[in-house]
Phi, psi and omega in degrees: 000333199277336188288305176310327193280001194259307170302340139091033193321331186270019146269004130338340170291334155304303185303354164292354154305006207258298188311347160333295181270021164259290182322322177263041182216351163075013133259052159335302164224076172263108216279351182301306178299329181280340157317313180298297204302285177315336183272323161293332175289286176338289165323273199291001184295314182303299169315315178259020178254347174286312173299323194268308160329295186307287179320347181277316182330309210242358111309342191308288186315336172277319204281334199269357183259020168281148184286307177257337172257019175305306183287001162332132170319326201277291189335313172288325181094024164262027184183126169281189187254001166266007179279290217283319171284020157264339182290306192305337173278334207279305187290319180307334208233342180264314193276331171300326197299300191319339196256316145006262210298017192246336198184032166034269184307304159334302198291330179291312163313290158306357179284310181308299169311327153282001168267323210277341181261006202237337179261353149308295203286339176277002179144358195274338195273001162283342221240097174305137174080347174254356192280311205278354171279313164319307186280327179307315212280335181300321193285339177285313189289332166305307185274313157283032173260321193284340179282335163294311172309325214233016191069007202263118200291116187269157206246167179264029157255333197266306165295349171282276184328319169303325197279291189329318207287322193295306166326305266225312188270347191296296163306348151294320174302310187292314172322308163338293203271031158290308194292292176347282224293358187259326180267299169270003167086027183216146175288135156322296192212147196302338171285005109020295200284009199224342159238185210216181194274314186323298185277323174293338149294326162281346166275332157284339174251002171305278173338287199295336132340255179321293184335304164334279172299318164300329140324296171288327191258324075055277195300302179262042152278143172303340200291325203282307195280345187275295197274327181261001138089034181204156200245001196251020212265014163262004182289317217270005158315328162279349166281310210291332208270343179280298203305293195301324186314315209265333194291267193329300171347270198334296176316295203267340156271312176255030155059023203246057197236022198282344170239125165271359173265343182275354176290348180263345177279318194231340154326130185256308194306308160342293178284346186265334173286319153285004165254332209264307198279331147289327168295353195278286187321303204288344180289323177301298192293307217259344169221109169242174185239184205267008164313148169274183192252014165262355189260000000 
């Protein structure tokens, strides 16, 4: 259990961002490609259970005086440390060959997400602002590894958005270990040392703020109303502005943003606000009517 619990599977929810430009390109469910896509999921899951090793690997000492991440396999000691760098090579070396033989071009991406996250743990994640501009950026190469499997042309609205959200919860986690450090008096993590509770609130609501608006000119740009043929794709603007709203509650009434995949695992208002705007999306894209989208 403790071996499985070291790959860090309910993060793996990330990857599902690989699956993005197949959905806005209205081939969902063209199964070959969600086949290619799942196999590439498979692929980068492996790559980031690689990462999440090492960094645990290279944490241990900091992780054991975290309040939660302290029960980590490595941090505890329920998994040695020549175990978890034998997983870690194991994954490395299983997860480039599947993406070779699946993609060339996939495998050069993923090459990147893993050099540019392997220079995070090894020091770039010390570095205020730029550790949290690293994880933003993971989730953009995830959504272009899925636009490589599958052909699909990712649009610069999309990586924009995608960046920003990502951006947006990563400074609520530093926020989290702000909150930590006033309660145990010790910094979380050494970039830590580069913001304060001040700055990082005025940068969620800086961030969020931008989301919004970017968002909204995203839905009625023509180029946008010209490809889903419809003027009305700013509707869907109310799940994102209801999503960031109850994101932020969480951050600034219960203090509680140290994980954003278990706020997506256990949040209902959160998963029903994210269902609700893809099905909005999916109504737009996968049905449409025969109206023109000027009338």
């Amino acid at each position: 259990m403790q071996y499985i619990k070291l790959l860090r599977p309910k993060h793996w929810a990330k990857n599902l961002f690989l699956f993005i430009p197949l959905f806005f390109a209205g081939e969902i469910w063209n199964i070959h490609k969600i086949f290619t896509t799942g196999l590439g999921f498979i692929c980068f899951s492996m790559i980031a259970s690689s990462i999440y090793i090492i960094n645990d690997y290279r944490d241990i000492e900091a992780d054991r005086v975290h309040p939660t991440k302290s029960k980590r396999p490595l941090a505890s000691g329920a998994v040695s440390r020549t175990a978890g760098l034998a997983i870690f090579f194991s994954l490395v070396i299983a997860g480039f060959t599947s993406a070779m033989l699946l993609n060339d071009k996939f495998a050069f991406v993923l090459s990147i997400y893993f050099v540019l996250n392997m220079a995070y743990s090894f020091g770039l994640k010390n570095i205020s602002i730029l550790d949290i501009f690293i994880v933003a950026s993971g989730f953009v190469l995830r959504v272009k590894s899925g636009g490589v499997l599958t052909n699909v042309a990712v649009s610069e609205w999309l990586m924009l958005m995608v960046f920003l959200l990502a951006l947006f919860m990563a400074i609520a986690k530093r926020r989290d270990d702000i909150v930590l450090k006033g309660t145990t008096g010790k910094d979380m993590r050494k970039a830590s040392k580069g913001y304060n509770m001040d700055f990082l609130n005025v940068s969620l609501a800086l961030v969020s703020a931008v989301i919004i608006v970017a968002y909204i000119m995203y839905t009625m740009a023509p180029v946008t109303m010209l490809h889903f043929k419809t003027y009305r794709l700013y509707y869907t603007s109310i799940f994102v502005i209801a999503g960031l709203m109850r994101y932020l509650q969480i951050t600034y009434v219960d203090n509680d943003t140290g994980s954003p995949t278990k706020i997506l695992y256990k949040d209902r208002f959160i998963q029903i606000t994210i269902l609700l705007w893809i099905l909005s999306f999916y109504v737009i894209i996968y049905l449409p009517t025969n109206k023109s989208f000027f009338e």
